[in-house]
Residue frames as a rotation matrix with the C-alpha (Angstrom) as fourth column:
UNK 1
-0.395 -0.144 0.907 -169.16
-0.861 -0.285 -0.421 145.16
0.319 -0.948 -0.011 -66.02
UNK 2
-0.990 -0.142 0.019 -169.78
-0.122 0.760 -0.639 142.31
0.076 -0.634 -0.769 -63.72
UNK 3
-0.409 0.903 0.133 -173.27
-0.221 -0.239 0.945 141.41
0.885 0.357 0.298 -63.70
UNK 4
0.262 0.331 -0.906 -172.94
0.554 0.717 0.422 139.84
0.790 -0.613 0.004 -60.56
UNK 5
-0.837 -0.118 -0.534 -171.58
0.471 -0.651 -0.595 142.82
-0.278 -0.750 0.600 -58.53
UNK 6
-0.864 0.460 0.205 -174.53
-0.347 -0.839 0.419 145.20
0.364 0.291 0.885 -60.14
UNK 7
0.327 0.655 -0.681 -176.75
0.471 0.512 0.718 142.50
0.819 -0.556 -0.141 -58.74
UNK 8
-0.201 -0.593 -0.779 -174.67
0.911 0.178 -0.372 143.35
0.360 -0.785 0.505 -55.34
UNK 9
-0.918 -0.365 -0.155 -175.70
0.392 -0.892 -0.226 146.67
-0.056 -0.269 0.962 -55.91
UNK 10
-0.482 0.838 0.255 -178.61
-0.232 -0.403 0.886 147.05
0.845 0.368 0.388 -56.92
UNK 11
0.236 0.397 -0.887 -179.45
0.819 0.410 0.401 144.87
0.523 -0.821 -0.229 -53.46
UNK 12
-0.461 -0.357 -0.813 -177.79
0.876 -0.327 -0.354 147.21
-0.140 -0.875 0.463 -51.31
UNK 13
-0.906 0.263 0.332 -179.06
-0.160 -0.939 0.306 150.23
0.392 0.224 0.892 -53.01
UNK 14
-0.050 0.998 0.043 -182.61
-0.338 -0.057 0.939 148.81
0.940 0.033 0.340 -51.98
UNK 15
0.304 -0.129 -0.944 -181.49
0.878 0.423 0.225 147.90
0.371 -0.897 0.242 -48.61
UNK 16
-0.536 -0.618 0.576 -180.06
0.579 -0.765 -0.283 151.41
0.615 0.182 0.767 -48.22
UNK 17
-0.428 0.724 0.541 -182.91
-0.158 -0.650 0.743 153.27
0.890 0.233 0.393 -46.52
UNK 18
0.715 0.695 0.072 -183.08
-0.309 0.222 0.925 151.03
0.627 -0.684 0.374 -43.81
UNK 19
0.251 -0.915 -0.315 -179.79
0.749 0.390 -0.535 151.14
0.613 -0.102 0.784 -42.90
UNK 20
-0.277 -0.534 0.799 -179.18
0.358 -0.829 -0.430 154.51
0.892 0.167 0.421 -43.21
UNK 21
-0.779 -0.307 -0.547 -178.96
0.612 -0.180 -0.770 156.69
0.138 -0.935 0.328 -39.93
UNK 22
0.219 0.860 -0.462 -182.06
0.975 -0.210 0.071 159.03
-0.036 -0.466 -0.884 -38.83
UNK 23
0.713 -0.221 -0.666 -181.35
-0.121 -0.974 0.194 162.87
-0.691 -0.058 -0.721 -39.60
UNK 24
-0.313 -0.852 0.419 -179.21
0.550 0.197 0.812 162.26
-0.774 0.485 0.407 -42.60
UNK 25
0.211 0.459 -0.863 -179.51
-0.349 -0.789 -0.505 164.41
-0.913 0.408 -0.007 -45.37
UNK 26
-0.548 -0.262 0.794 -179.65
0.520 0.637 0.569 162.18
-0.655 0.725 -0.213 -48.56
UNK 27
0.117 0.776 -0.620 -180.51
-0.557 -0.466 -0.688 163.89
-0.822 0.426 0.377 -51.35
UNK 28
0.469 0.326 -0.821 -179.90
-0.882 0.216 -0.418 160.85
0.041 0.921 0.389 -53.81
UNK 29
0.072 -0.469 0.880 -178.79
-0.403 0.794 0.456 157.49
-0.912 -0.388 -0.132 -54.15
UNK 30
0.750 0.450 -0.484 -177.43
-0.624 0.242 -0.743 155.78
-0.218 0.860 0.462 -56.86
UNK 31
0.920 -0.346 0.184 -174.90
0.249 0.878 0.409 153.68
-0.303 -0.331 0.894 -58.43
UNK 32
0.741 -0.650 -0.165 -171.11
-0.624 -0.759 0.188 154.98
-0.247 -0.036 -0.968 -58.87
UNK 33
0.848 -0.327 -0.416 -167.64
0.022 0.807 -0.590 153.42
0.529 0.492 0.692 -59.24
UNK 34
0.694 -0.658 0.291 -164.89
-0.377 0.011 0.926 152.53
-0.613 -0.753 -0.240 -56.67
UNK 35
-0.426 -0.899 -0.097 -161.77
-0.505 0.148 0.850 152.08
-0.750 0.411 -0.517 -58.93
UNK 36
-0.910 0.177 -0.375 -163.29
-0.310 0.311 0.898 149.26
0.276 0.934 -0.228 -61.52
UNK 37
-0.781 0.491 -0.386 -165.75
0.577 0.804 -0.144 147.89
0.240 -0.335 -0.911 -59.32
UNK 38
-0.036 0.624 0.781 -169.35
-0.205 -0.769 0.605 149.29
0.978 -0.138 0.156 -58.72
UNK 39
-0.679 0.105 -0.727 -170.40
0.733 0.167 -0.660 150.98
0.053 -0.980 -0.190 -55.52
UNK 40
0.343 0.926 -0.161 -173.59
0.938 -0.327 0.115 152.65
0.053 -0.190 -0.980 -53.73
UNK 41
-0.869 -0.160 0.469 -173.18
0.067 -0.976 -0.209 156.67
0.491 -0.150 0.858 -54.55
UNK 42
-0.108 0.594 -0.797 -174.73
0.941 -0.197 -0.275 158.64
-0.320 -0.780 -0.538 -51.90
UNK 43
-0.260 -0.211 0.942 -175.51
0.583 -0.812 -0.022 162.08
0.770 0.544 0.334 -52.66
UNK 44
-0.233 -0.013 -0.972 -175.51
0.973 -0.009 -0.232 163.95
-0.005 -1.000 0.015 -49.17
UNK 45
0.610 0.490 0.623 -176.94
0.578 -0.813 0.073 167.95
0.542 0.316 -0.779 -48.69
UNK 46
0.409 -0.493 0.768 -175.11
-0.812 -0.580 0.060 168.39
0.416 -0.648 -0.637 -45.65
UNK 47
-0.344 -0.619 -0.706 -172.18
-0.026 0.758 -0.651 166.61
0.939 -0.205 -0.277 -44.33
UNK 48
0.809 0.582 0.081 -173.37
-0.017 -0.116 0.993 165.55
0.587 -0.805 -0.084 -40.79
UNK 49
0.752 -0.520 0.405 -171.37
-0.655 -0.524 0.545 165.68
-0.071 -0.675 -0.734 -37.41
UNK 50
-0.051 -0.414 0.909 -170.06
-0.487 0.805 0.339 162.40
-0.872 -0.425 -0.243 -37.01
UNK 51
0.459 0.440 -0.772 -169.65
-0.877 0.363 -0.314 160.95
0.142 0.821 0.553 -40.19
UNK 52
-0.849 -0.491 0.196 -168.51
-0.529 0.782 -0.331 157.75
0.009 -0.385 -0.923 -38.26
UNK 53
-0.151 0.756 0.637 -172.42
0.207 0.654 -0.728 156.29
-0.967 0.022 -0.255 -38.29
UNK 54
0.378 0.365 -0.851 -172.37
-0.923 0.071 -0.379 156.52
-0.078 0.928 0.364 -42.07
UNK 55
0.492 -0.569 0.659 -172.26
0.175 0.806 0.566 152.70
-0.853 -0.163 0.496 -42.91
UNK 56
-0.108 -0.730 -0.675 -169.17
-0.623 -0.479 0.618 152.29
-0.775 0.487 -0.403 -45.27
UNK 57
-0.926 -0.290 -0.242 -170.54
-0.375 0.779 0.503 148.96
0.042 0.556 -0.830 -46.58
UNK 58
-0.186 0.820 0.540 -173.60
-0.652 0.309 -0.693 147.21
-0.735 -0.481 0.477 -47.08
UNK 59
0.884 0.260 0.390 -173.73
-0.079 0.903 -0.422 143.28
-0.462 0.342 0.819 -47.60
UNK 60
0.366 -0.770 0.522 -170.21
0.511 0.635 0.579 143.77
-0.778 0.055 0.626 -48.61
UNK 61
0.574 0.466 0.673 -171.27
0.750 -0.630 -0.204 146.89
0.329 0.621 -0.711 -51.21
UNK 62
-0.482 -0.784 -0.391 -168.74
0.861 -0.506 -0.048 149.70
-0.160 -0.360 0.919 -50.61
UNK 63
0.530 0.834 -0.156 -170.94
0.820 -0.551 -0.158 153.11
-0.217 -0.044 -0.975 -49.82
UNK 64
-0.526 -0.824 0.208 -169.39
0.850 -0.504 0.154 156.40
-0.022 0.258 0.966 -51.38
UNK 65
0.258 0.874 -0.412 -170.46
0.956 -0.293 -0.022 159.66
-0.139 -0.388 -0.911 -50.32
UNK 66
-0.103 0.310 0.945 -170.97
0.856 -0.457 0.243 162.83
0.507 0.833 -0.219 -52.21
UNK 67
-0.289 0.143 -0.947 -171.42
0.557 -0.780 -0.287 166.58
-0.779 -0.610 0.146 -50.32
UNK 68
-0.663 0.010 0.749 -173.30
0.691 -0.379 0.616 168.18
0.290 0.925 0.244 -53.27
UNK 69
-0.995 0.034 0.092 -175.27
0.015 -0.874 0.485 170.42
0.097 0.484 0.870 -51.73
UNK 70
0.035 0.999 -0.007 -179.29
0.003 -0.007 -1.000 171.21
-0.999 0.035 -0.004 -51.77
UNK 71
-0.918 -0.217 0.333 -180.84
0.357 -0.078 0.931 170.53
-0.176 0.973 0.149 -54.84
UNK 72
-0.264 0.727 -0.633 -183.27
0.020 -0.652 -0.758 172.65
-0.964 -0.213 0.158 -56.05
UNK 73
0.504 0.621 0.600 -185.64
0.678 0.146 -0.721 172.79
-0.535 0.770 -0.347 -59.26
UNK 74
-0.704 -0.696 0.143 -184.09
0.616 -0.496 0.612 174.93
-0.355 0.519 0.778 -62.08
């Protein structure tokens, strides 16, 4: 894999948090794949109203987003 996109990611993933909308239900963040290329997985509890203020990009970082759910301890 590209070391220079996973750099790309790894930036956005730490930019992520301050991006992200108020009242969002993130219950993880990590890194994922968009066809060959990596992109920022979200992992979302609940899908919110408007999922128009999720950004879709960040720095150029395609953002992919998950509906998995509460997690909970086993």
């Amino acid at each position: 894999m590209d070391e220079t996109k996973m750099a790309a990611v790894r930036r956005a993933k730490a930019r992520f948090s301050t991006l992200m909308p108020k009242g969002i239900d993130v219950v993880g963040v990590g890194i994922g794949l968009k066809g060959a290329d990596p992109a920022l997985k979200v992992n979302l509890g609940t899908a919110p109203k408007d999922v128009s203020i999720l950004p879709k990009m960040i720095d150029g970082v395609p953002v992919l987003y998950d509906y998995v759910g509460k997690i909970t301890k086993r």
